[in-house]
N, C-alpha and C positions, 0 to 999 in steps of 0.2 A: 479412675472414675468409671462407672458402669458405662457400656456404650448406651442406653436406653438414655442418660442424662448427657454424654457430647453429644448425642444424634439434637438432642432437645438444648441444648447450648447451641449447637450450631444454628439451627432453625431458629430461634429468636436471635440470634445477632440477620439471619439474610432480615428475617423480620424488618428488622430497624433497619439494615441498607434500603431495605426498599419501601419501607414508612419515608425515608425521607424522599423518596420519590417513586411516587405513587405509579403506578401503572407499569412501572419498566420491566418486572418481569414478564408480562401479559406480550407486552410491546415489542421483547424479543424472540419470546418463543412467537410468536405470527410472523416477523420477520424472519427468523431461522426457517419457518417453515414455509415464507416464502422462498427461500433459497432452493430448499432440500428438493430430492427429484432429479424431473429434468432439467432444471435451470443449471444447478451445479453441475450438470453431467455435461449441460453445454457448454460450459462455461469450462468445462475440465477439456474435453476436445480441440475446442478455439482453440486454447492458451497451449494447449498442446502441439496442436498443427500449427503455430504463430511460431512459437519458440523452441520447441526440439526440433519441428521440421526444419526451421531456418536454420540450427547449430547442425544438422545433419546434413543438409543441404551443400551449404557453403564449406564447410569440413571436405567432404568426402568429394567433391565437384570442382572447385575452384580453387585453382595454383597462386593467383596471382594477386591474392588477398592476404594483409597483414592480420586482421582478426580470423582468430582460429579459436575452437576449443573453448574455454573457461573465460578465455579474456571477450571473445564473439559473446558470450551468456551473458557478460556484464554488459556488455553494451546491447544487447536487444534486451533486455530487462532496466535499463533507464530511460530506453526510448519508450517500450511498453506499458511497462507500472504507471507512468503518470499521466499517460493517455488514455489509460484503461481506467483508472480512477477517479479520473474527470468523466470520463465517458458516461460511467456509470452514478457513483455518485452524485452530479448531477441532477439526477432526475428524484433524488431522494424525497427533495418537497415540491420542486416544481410538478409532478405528476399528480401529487395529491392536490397541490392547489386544483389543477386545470380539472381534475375528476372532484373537485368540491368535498372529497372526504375529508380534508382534516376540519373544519365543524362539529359532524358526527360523532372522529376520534377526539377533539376536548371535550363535548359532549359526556363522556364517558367517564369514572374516576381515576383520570391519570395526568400530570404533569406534564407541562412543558419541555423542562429542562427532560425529561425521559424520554420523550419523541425525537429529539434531537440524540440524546444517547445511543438511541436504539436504531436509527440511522446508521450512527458513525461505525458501532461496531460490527452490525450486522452486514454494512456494504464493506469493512478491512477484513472483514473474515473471510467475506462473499468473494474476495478477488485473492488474500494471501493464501488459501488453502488452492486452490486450482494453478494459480501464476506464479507462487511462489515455490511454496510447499513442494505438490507436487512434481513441479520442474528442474526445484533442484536435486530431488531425489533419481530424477529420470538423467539428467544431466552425469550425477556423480557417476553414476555407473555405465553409461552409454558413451562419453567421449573418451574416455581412456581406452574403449574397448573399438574403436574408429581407428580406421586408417586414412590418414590424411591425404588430399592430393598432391602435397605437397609439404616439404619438411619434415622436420621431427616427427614422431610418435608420440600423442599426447599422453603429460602424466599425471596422475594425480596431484592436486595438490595438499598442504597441511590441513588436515581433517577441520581443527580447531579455526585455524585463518577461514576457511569456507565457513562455516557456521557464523561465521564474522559477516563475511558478505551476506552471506544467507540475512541474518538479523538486519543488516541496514535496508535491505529491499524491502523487509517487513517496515521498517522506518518510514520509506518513502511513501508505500500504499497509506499509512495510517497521515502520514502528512499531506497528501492531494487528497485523500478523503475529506479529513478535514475544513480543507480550501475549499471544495467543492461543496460541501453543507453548508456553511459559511458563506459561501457567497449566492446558495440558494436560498437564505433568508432577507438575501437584500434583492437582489434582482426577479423578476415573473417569469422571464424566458432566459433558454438553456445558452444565447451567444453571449452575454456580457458573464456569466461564467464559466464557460469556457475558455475566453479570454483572458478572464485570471489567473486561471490555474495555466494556461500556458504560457502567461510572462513570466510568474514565476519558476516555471522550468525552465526556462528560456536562461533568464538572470541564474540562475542555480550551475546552469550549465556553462554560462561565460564568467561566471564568479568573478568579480569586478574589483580585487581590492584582498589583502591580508585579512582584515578585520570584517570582512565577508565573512574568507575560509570558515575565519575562527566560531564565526556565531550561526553557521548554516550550514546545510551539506555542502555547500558548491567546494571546499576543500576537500574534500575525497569523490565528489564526481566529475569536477569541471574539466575540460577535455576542448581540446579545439574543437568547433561547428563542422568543418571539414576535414578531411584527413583520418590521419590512423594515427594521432597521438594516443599513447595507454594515460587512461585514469587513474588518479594515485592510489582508488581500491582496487585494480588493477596489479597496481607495482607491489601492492600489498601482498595479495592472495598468490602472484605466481612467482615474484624476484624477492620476498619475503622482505623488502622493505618496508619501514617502519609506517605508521598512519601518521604523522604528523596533526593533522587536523580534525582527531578524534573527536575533539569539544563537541564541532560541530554536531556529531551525533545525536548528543545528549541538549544541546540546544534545540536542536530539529525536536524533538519528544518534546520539548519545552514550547516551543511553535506550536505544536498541532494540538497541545492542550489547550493553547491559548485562543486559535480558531476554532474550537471547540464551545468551549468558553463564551468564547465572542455569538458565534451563531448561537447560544442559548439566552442569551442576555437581546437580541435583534428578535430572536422568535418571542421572546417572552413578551416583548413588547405592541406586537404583530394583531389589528384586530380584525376579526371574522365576524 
């Protein structure tokens, strides 16, 4: 086929994606370019001083700590990710309520269900490229190259297995994002959602039940509240034990479509 007619195939199918919802691309290029700059750049710093400081920190300083290395990155990245997502997401509609612009923006020709899209993906992007991304990149190659205060010399682990962790932490931002849009279309103020999204880390992290694991992540993050018990994505990534409680995963994706979903169907209903 000439490329003059894919370039022109291509263009009338985004066409129709975004006929069927009107405004979305408008909606995320202003959001993208709300990111872009120095918000990203701060936002790449923080997450950086947050999470390599604290694996370089405690690595290289402290003897008498069980988390080191790779297993330390899992765990300050499921305390972070979903406090950082709430944190932020959050403010997705409640800020526009309070500043009275979304009026304005339906005012315009674009879609409900798009203003909620362009939320969700614009603030998973806004926190997986600097906290995730990022991090893990700085990670793979910074703790192997660490001398520890104590123990081993940490080693790499299977390339493959980490792109595994890697991916579910993208899971968890895209699932408290979620949460956190979702419960900004029901509540005005930022404390009753925050408070959801941290019950359900809360319950994710004591995983209460088999049939929990099975349909949530709480099977590959649940972990005692205290202590230095390892995570089973943990026992995954560095004792190459198996995941057991994969599903979850792919249930989690299933969740956060659904609170997705849900906040569009709650906004759609919403009158200004």
């Amino acid at each position: 086929m000439p490329i003059w007619r894919s370039w022109g195939t291509t263009m009338s199918t985004e066409r129709r994606t975004f006929a069927l919802l009107p405004g979305l691309g408008g909606l995320l290029k202003g959001e993208f370019h709300r990111w872009l700059g120095r918000r990203i750049l701060l936002h790449s710093v923080v997450w950086t001083l947050l999470v390599t400081g604290l694996l370089w920190l405690v690595t290289t300083t402290m003897a008498n700590i069980e988390w080191r290395g790779f297993d330390l990155l899992i765990h300050i990245w499921w305390i972070a990710l979903p406090l950082g997502s709430i944190a932020i997401a959050q403010n997705a509609l409640i800020e526009e309520r309070q500043a009275e612009t979304l009026p304005w923006v339906l005012s315009k020709p674009v879609s409900r269900p798009a203003i909620i899209l362009s939320k969700v993906i614009s603030d998973a992007l806004g926190i997986i490229l600097p906290a995730v991304i990022l991090q893990a990149i700085i990670a793979w190659f910074m703790l192997p190259a660490l001398e520890p205060k104590a123990g081993l010399p940490i080693q790499e682990p299977e390339f493959s297995r980490y792109l595994t962790v890697v991916a579910v932490q993208v899971v968890i931002v895209v699932l408290f994002v979620g949460v956190a849009v979702f419960a900004g279309t029901i509540f005005r103020n930022r404390g009753p959602v925050a408070a959801l999204g941290l019950g359900i880390w809360m319950l994710l992290w004591i995983s209460p039940g088999d049939v929990f694991d099975r349909l949530t992540l709480g099977g590959v993050v649940s972990g005692e509240l205290t202590g230095e018990s390892f995570k089973p994505i943990t026992k995954y990534l560095l004792f190459d034990q198996a995941l057991d409680s994969a599903s979850g995963i792919y249930w989690t994706l299933l969740w956060s479509a659904l609170f997705t979903l849900a906040a569009i169907g709650v906004f759609s209903r919403e009158q200004f």
